[in-house]
C-alpha positions in Angstrom: 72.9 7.9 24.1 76.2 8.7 23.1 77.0 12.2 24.0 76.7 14.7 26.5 74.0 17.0 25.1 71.1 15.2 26.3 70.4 14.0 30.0 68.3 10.8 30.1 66.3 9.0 32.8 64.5 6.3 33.4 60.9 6.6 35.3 60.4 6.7 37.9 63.2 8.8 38.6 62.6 12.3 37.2 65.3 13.7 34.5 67.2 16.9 36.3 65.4 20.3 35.4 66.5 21.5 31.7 69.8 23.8 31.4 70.0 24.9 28.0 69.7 21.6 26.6 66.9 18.7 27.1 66.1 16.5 29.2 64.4 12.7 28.7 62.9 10.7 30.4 61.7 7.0 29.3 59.0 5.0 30.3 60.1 1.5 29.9 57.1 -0.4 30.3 54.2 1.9 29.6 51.6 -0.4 28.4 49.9 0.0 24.9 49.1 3.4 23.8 45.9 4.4 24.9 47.7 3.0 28.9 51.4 5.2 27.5 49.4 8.4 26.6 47.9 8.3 30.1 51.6 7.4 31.8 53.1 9.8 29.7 50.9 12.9 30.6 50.9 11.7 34.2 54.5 11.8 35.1 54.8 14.8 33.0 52.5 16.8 35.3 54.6 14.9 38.4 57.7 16.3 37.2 56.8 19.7 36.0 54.8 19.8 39.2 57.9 19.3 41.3 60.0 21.8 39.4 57.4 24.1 39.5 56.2 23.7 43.4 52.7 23.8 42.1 50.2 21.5 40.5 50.7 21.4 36.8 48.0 20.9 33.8 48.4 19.9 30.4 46.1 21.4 28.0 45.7 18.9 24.4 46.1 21.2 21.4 46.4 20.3 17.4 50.4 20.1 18.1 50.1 17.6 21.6 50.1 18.8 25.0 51.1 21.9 26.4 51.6 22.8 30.0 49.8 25.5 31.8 50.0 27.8 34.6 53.5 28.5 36.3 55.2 25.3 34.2 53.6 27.7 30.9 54.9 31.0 32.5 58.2 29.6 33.1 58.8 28.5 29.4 58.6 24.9 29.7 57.4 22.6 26.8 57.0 18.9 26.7 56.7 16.4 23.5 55.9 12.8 23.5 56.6 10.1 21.3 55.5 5.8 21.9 56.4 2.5 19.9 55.6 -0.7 21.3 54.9 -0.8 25.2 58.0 2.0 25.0 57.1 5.9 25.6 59.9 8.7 25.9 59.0 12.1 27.0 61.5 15.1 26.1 61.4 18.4 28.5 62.8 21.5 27.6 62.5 25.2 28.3 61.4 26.3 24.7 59.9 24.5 21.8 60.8 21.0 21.3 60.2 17.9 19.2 60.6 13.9 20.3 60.2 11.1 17.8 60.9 7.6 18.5 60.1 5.0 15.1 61.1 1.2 15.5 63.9 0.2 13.3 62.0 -2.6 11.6 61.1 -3.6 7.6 57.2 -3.0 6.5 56.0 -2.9 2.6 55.1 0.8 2.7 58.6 1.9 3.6 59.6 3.1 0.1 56.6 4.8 -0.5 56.9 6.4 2.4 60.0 7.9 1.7 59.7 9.0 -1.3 56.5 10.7 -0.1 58.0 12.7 3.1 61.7 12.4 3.0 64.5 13.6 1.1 65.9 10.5 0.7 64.1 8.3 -1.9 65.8 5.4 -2.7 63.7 2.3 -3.3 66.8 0.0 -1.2 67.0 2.8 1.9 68.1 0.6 4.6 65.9 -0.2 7.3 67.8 1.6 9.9 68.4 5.1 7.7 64.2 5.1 7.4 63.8 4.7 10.9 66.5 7.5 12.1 65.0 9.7 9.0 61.7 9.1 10.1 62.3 9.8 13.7 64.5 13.1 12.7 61.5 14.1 10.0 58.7 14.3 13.2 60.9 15.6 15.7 61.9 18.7 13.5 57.6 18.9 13.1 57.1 18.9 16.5 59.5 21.0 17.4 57.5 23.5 14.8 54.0 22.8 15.7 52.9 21.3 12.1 51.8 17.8 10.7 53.2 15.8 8.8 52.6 16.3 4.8 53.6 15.0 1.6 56.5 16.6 0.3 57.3 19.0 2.7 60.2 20.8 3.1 61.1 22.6 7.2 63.6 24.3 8.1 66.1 22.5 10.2 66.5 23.0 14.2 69.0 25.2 15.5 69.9 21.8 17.7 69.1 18.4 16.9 70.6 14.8 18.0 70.0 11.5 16.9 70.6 7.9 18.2 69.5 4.3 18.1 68.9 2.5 21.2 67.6 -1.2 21.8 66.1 -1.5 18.2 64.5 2.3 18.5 65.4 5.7 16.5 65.4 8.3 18.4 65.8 12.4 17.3 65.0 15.4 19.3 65.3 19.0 18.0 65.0 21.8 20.2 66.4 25.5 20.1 
């Protein structure tokens, strides 16, 4: 990442608490997704836990997981986001939104963008999808809703973007 703004980490070591701003933390090697979702929720209750000093649950609702008890009381959210054998996880105090989307060609890619993003040119280049992509379900995280055809949500009051190691990355948070 290229700025400030965002603190990252690499698991097993735990991001520091959030300050105002994010915190990530990336699972290199997760596994496939059914193994990530597991990793992912795991060290998430292992680091709220420790901030916390008390055992954390995370409760799966229509908009991903949310933590419970003290890690609830104290504001903090959580939001997830996989490709490949990669998963990310983004904490913050407040509501937040994580995408990660592979920056790679596939034949629906124009379709797709004219159907969910504001750009809609047939030749969008592989990388502009991807960062689009990744900004478009961050910012729907970060507001609890799906994804739908054509719709239009307000911006973040903070949001970055970045590629890393052939991955588009966005987080929006408040």
């Amino acid at each position: 990442m290229k700025d400030d703004i965002l603190i990252p980490a690499i698991w097993p070591v735990p991001p520091p608490e959030p300050a105002g701003r994010p915190t990530l933390l990336r699972l290199p090697h997760a596994g496939p997704r059914v193994m990530a979702r597991a990793a992912t929720r795991e060290a998430a209750r292992t680091i709220l836990g420790a901030w916390c000093g008390h055992p954390i649950g995370l409760r799966e609702t229509p908009c991903g997981p949310r933590p419970d008890g003290v890690a609830a009381t104290r504001g903090f959210r959580v939001s997830f986001s996989y490709v490949g054998t990669e998963a990310w996880i983004a904490f913050h105090v407040g509501p937040v939104g994580l995408d990660a989307c592979a920056i790679a060609d596939f034949p629906e890619r124009a379709e797709l963008a004219r159907l969910y993003l504001t750009e809609t040119s047939d030749d969008l280049p592989v990388e502009v999808f991807a960062r689009s992509w990744a900004r478009l379900e961050a910012n729907l995280k970060y507001r609890e809703r799906s994804l739908s055809e054509h719709a239009r949500v307000a911006a973040p009051r903070q949001a970055r973007d970045w590629t890393e190691s052939g991955v588009a990355l966005a987080v929006a948070w408040d």
